[in-house]
BAROLO-770891 format. One line per field, with one value per residue: residue number from 1; residue in one letter; y, x, z of N, C-alpha, C, O, CB in turn. Coordinates in Angstrom, 2 decimals, padded with zeros to 5 digits. Atoms other than C-alpha are relative to their C-alpha. Last residue first. Glycine has a CB too. Example, Ala and Ser with C-alpha at 12.3 -4.5 7.8 and 13.67 -1.06 7.14 Angstrom:
<recs>
k: 2, 1 $
r: s, a $
npy: -001.19, -001.19 $
npx: -000.82, 000.89 $
npz: -000.06, 000.00 $
capy: -001.06, -004.50 $
capx: 013.67, 012.30 $
capz: 007.14, 007.80 $
cpy: 001.09, 001.20 $
cpx: -000.77, 000.90 $
cpz: 000.73, 000.00 $
opy: 002.20, 001.18 $
opx: -000.26, 001.94 $
opz: 000.90, 000.66 $
cbpy: 000.46, 000.03 $
cbpx: 000.41, -000.99 $
cbpz: -001.42, 001.25 $
</recs>
This chain:
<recs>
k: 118, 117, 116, 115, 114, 113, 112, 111, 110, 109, 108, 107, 106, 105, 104, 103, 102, 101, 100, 99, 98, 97, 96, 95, 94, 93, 92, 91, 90, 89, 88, 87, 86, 85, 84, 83, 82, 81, 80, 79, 78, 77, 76, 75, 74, 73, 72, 71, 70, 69, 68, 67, 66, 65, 64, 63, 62, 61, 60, 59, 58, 57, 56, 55, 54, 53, 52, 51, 50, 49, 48, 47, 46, 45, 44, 43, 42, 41, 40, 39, 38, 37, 36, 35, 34, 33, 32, 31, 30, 29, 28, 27, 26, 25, 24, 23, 22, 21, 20, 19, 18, 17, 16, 15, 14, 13, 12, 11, 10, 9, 8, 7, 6, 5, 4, 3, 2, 1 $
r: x, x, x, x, x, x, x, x, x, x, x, x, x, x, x, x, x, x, x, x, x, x, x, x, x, x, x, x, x, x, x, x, x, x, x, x, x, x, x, x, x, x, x, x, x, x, x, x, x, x, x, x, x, x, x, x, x, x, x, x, x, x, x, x, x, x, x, x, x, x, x, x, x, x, x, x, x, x, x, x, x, x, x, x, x, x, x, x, x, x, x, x, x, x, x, x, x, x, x, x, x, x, x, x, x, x, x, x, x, x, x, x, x, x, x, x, x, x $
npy: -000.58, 000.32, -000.87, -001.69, -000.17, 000.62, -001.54, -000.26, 000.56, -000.85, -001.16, -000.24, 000.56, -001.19, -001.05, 000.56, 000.24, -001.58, -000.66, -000.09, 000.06, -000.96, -001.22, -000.95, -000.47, -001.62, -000.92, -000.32, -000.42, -001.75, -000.46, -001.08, 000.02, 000.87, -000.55, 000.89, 001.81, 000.54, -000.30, 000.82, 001.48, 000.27, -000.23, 001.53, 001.07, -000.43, 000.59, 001.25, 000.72, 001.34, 000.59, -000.40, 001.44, -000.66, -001.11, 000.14, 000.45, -000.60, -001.00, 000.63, 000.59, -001.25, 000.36, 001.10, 000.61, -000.68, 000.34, 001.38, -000.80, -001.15, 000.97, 000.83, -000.77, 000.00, 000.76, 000.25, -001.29, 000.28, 001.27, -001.17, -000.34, 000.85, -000.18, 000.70, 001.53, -000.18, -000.51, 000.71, 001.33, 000.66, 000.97, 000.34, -000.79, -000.12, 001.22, -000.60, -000.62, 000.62, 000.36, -001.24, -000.23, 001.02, -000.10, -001.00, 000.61, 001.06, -000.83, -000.41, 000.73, 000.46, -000.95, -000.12, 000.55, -000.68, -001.33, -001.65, -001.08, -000.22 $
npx: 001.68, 001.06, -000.24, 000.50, 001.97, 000.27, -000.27, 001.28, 000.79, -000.38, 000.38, 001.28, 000.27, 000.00, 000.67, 001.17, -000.19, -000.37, 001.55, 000.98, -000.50, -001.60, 000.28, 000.52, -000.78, -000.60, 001.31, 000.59, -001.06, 000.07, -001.05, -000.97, -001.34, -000.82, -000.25, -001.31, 000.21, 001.06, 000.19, -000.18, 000.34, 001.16, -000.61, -000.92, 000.86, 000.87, 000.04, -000.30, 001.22, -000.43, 000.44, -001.23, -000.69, -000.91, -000.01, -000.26, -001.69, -000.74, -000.27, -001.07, 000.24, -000.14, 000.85, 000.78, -000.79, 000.77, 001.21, -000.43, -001.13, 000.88, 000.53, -000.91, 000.47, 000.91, -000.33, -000.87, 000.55, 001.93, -000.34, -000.57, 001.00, 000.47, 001.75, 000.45, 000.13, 000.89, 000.64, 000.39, 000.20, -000.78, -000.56, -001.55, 000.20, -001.38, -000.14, 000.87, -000.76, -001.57, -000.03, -000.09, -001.18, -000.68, 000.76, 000.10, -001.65, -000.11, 000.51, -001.16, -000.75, 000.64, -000.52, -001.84, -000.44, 000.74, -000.83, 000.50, -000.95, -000.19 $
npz: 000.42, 001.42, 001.31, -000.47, 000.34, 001.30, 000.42, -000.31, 000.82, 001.44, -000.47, -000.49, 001.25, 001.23, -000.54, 000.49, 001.41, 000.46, 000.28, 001.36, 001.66, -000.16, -000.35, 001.21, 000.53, -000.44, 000.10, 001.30, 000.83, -000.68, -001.14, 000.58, 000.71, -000.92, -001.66, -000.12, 000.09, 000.01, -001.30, -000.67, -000.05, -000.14, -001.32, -000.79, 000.29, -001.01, -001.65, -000.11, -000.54, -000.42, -001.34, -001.05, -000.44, -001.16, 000.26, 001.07, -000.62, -000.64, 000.95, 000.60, 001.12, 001.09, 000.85, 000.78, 001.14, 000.33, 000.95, 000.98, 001.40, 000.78, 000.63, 000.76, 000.99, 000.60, 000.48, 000.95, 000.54, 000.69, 000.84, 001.02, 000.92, 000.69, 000.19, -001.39, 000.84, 000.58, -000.39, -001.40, 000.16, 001.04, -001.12, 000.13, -000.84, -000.35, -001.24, -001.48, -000.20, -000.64, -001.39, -000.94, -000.05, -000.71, -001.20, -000.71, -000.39, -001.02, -001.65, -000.43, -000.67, -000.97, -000.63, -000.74, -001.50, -000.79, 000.14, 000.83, 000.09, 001.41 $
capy: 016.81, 015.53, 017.40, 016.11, 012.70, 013.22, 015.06, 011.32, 009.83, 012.46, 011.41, 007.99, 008.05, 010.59, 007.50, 004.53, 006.30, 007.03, 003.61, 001.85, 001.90, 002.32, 001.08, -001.88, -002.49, -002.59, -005.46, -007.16, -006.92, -007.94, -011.50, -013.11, -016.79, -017.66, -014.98, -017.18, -016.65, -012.67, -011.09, -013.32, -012.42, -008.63, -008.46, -010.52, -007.40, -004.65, -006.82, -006.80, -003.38, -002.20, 001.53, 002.83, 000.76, 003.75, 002.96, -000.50, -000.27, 001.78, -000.24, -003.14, -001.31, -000.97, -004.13, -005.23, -002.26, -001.86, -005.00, -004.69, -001.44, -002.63, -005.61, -003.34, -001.43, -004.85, -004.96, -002.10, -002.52, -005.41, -004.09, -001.14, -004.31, -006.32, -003.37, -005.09, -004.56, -000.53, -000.65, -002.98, -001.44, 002.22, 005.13, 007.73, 007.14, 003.69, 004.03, 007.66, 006.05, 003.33, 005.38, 007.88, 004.54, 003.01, 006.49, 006.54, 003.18, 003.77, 007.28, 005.13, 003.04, 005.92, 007.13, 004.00, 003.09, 004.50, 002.50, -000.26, -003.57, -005.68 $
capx: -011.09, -007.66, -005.67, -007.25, -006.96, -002.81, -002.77, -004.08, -001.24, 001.39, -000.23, 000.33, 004.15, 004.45, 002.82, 004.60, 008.17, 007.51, 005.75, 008.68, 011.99, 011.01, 006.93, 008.43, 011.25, 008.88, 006.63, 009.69, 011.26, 007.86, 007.93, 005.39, 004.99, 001.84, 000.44, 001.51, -002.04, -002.74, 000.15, 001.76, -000.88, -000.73, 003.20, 002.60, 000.05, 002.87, 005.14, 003.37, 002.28, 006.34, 005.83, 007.83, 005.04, 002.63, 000.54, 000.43, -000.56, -003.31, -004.38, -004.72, -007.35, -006.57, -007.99, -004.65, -003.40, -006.78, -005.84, -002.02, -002.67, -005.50, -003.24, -000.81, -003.94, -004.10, -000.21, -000.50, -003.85, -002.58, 000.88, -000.90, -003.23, 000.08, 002.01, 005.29, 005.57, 005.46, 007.92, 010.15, 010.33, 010.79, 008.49, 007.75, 003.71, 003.72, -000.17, -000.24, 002.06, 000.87, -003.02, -001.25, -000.44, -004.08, -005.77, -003.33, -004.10, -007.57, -007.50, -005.49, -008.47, -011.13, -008.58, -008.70, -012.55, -013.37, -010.58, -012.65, -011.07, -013.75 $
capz: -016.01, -017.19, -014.79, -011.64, -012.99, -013.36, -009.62, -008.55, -010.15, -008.75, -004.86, -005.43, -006.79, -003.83, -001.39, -003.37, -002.46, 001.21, 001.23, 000.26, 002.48, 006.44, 006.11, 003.61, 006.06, 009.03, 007.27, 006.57, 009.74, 011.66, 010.12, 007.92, 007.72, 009.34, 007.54, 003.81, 002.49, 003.41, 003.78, 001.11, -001.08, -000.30, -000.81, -003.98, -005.30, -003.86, -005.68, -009.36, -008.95, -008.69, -009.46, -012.48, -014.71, -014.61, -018.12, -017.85, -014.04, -015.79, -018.83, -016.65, -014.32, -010.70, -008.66, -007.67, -006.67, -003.96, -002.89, -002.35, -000.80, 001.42, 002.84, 003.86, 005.78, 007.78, 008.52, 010.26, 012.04, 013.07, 014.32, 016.25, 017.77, 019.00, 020.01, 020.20, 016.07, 017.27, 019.77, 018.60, 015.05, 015.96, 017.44, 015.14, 014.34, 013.33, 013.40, 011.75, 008.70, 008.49, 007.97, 005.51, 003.46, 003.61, 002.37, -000.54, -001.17, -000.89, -002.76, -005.66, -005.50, -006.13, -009.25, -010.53, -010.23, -013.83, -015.46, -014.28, -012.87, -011.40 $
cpy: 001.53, -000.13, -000.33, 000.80, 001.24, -000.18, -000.77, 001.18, 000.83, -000.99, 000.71, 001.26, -000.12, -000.64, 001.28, 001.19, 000.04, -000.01, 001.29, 001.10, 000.07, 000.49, 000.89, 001.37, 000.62, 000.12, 001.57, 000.89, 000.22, 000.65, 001.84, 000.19, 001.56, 000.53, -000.31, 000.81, -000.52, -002.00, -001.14, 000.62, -000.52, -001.81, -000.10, 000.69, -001.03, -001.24, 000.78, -000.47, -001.31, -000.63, -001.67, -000.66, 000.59, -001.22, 000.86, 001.13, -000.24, -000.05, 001.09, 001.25, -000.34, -000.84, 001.70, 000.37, -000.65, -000.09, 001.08, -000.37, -000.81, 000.46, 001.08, -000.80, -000.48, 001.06, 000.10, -000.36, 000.61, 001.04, -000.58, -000.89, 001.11, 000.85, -000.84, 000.02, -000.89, -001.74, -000.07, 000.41, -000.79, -001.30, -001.18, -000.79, 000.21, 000.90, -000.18, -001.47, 000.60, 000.68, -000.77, -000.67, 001.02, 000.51, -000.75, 000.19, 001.09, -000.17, -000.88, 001.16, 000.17, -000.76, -000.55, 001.27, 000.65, 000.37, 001.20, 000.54, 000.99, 001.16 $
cpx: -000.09, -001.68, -000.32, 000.17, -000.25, -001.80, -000.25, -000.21, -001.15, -001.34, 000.02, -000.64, -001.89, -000.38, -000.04, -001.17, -001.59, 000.29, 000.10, -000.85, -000.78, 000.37, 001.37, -000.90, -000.85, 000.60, 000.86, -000.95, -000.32, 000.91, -000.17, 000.50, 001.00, 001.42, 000.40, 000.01, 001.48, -000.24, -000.93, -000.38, 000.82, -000.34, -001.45, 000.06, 000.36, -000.84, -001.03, 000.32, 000.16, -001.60, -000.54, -000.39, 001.57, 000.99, 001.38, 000.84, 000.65, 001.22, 000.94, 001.09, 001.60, 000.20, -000.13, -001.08, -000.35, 001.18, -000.45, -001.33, -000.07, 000.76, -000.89, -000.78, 001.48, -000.34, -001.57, -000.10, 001.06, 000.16, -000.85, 000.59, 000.62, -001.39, -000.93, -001.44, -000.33, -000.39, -001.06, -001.27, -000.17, -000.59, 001.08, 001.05, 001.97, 000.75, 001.72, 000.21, -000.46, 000.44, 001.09, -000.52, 000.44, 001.19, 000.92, -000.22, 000.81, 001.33, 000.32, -000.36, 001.43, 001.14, -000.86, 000.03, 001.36, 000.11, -000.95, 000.88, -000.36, 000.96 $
cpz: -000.33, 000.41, -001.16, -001.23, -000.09, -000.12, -001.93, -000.99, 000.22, -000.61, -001.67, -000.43, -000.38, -001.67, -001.10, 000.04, -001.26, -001.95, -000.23, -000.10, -000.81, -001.41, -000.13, 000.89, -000.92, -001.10, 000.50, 000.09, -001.46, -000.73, -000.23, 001.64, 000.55, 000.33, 000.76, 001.80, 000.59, 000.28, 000.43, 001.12, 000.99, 000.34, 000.42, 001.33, 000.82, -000.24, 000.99, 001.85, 000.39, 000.12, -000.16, 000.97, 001.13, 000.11, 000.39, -000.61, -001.41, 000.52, 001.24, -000.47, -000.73, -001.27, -000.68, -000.90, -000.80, -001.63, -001.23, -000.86, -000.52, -001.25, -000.91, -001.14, -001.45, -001.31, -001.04, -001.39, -001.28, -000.30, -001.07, -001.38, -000.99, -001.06, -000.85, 000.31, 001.21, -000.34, -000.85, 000.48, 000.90, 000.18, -001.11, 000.92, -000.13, 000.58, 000.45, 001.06, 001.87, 000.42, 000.78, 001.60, 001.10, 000.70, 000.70, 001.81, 000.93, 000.43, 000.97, 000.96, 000.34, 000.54, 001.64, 000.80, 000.09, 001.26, 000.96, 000.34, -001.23, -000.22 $
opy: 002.04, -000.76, 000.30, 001.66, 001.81, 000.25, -000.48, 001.30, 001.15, -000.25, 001.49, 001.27, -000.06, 000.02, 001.69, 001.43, 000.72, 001.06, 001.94, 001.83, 000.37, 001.69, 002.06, 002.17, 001.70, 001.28, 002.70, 001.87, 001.18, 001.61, 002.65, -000.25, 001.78, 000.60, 000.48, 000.67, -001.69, -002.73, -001.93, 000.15, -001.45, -002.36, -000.81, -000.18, -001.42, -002.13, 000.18, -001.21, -001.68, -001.32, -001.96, -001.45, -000.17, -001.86, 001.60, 001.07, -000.96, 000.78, 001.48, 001.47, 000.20, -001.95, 002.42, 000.01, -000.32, -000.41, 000.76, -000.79, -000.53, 000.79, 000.81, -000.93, -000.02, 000.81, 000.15, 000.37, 000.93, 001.50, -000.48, -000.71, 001.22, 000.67, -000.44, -000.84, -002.03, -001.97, -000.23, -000.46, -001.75, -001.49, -000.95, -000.61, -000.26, 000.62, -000.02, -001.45, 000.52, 000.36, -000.88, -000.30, 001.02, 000.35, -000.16, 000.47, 000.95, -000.44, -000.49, 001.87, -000.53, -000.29, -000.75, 001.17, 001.01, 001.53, 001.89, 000.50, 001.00, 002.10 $
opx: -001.18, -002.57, -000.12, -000.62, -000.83, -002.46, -001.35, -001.10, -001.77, -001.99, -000.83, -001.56, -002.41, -000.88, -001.03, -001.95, -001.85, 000.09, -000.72, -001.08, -000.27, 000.54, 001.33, -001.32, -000.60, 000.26, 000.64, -000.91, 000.13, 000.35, -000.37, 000.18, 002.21, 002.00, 000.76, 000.94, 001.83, -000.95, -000.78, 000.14, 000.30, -000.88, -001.28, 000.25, -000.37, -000.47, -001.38, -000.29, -000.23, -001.76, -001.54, 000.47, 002.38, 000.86, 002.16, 001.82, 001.60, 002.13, 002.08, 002.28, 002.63, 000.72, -001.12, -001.08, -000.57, 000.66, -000.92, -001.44, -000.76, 000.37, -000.90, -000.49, 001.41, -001.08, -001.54, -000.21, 000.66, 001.29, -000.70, 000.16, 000.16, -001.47, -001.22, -002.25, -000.80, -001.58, -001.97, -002.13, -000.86, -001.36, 001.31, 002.23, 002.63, 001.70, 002.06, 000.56, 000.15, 001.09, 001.03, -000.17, 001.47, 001.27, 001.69, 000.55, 001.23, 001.81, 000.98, 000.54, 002.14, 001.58, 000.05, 000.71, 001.81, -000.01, -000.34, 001.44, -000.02, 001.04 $
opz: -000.62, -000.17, -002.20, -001.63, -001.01, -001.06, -002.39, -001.83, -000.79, -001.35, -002.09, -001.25, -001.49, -002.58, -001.70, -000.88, -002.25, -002.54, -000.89, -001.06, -001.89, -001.62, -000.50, 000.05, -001.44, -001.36, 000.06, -000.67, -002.09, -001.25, -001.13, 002.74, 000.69, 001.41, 001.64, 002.59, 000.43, 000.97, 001.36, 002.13, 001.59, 001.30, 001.42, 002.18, 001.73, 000.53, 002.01, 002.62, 001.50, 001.13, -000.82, 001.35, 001.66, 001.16, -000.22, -001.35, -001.09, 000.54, 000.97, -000.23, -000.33, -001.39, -000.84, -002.07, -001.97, -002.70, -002.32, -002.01, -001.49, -002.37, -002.11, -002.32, -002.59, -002.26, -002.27, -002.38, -002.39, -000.39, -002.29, -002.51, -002.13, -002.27, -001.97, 000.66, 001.18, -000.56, -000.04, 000.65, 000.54, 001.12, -002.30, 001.23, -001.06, 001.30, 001.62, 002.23, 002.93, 001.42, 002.00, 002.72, 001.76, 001.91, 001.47, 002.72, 002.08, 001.53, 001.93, 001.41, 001.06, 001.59, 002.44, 001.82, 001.18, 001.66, 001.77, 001.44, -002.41, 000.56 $
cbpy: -000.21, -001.77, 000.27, 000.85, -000.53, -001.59, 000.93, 000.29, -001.42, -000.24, 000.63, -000.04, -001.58, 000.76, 000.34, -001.33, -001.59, 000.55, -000.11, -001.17, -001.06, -001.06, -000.05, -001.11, -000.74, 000.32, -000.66, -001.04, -000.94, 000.32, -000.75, 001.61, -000.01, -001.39, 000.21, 000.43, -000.75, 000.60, 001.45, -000.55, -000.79, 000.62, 001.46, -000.58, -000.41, 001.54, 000.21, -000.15, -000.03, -000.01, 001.03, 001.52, -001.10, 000.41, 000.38, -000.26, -001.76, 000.12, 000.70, -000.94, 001.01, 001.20, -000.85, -000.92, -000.60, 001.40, -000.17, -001.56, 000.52, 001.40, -001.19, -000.99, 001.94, 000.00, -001.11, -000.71, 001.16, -000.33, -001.03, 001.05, 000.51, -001.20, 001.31, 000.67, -000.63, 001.09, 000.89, 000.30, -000.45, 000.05, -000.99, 001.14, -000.61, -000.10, -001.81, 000.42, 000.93, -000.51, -000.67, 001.43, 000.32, -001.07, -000.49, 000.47, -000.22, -001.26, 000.35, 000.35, -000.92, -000.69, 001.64, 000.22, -001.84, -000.40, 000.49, 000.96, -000.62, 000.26 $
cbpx: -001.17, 000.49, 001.16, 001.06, -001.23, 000.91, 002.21, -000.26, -000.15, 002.07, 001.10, 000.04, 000.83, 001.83, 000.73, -000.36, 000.75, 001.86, -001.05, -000.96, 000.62, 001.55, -000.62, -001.26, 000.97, 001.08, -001.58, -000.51, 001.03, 000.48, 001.96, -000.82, -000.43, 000.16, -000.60, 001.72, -000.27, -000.38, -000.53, 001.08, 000.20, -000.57, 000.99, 001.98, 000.01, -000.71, 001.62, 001.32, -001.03, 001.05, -001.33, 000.28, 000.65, -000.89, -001.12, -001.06, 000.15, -000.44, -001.69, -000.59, -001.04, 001.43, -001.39, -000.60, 000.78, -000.40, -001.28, 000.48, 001.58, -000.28, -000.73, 000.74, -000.14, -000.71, 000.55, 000.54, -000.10, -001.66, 000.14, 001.46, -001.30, -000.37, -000.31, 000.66, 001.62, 000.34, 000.45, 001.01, 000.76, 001.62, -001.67, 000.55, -001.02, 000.53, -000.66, -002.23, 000.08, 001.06, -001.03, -001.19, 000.33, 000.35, -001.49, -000.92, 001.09, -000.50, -001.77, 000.91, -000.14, -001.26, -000.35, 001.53, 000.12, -000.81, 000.15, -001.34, 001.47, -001.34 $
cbpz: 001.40, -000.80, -000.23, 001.32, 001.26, -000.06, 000.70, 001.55, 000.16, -000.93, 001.33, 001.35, 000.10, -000.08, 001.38, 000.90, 000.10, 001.05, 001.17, -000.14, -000.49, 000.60, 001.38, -001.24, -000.30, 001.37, 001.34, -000.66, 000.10, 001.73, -000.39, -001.01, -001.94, -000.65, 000.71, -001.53, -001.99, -001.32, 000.22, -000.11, -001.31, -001.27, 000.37, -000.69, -001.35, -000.14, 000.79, -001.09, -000.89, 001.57, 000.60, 000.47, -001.92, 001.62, 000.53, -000.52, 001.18, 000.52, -000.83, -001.27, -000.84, 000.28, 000.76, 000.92, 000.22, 001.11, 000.97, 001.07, -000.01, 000.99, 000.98, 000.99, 000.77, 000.92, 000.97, 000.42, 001.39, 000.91, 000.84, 000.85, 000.78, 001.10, -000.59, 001.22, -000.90, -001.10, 000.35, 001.16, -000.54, 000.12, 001.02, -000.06, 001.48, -000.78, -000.76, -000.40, -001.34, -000.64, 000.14, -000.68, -001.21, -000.88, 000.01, -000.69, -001.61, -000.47, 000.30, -001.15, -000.49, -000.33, -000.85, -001.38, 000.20, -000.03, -001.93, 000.36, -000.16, -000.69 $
</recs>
């Protein structure tokens, strides 16, 4: 269910998720890390956390913050999820290389936004 209540909790998750890509990818590069079949997993799995925990932030919020892309994080979830067959290592590295540093401070300022309205 999408409570306003919950958002700050699910922008911890995402949060949480983003700092764990980051620790699993570690600073090795795209071979190395996408060779590691369980680092990979583990990857890909906290990917899927962002997309959910996105998802089940309230309307009013992603409404609120529209700089940050809910829509594709959400789709980048579904096709982790229902198109897995599908995905390719290059994608999943480009959004650890090009997004999450972005999603992460965009993260981090939302939270600081609760903090300053208790």
């Amino acid at each position: 269910m999408r409570e306003a209540s919950k958002d700050p909790k699910r922008l911890q998750d995402i949060l949480e998720a983003i700092d764990n890509i980051f620790q699993y990818a570690g600073d090795d590069d795209m071979v190395t890390v996408t060779s590691d079949k369980m680092r990979y997993h583990a990857i890909v799995y906290n990917m899927m956390i962002i997309g959910e925990a996105a998802n089940l932030l309230s309307i009013e919020f992603r409404q609120t913050h529209p700089i940050t892309p809910w829509r594709q994080i959400t789709g980048m979830r579904n096709f982790l999820i229902h198109g897995y067959h599908q995905v390719e290592a290059d994608l999943v590295w480009k959004v650890i290389d090009e997004d999450l540093h972005l999603l992460r401070s965009q993260v981090v300022d939302y939270l600081e936004e609760f903090k300053e309205q208790e």
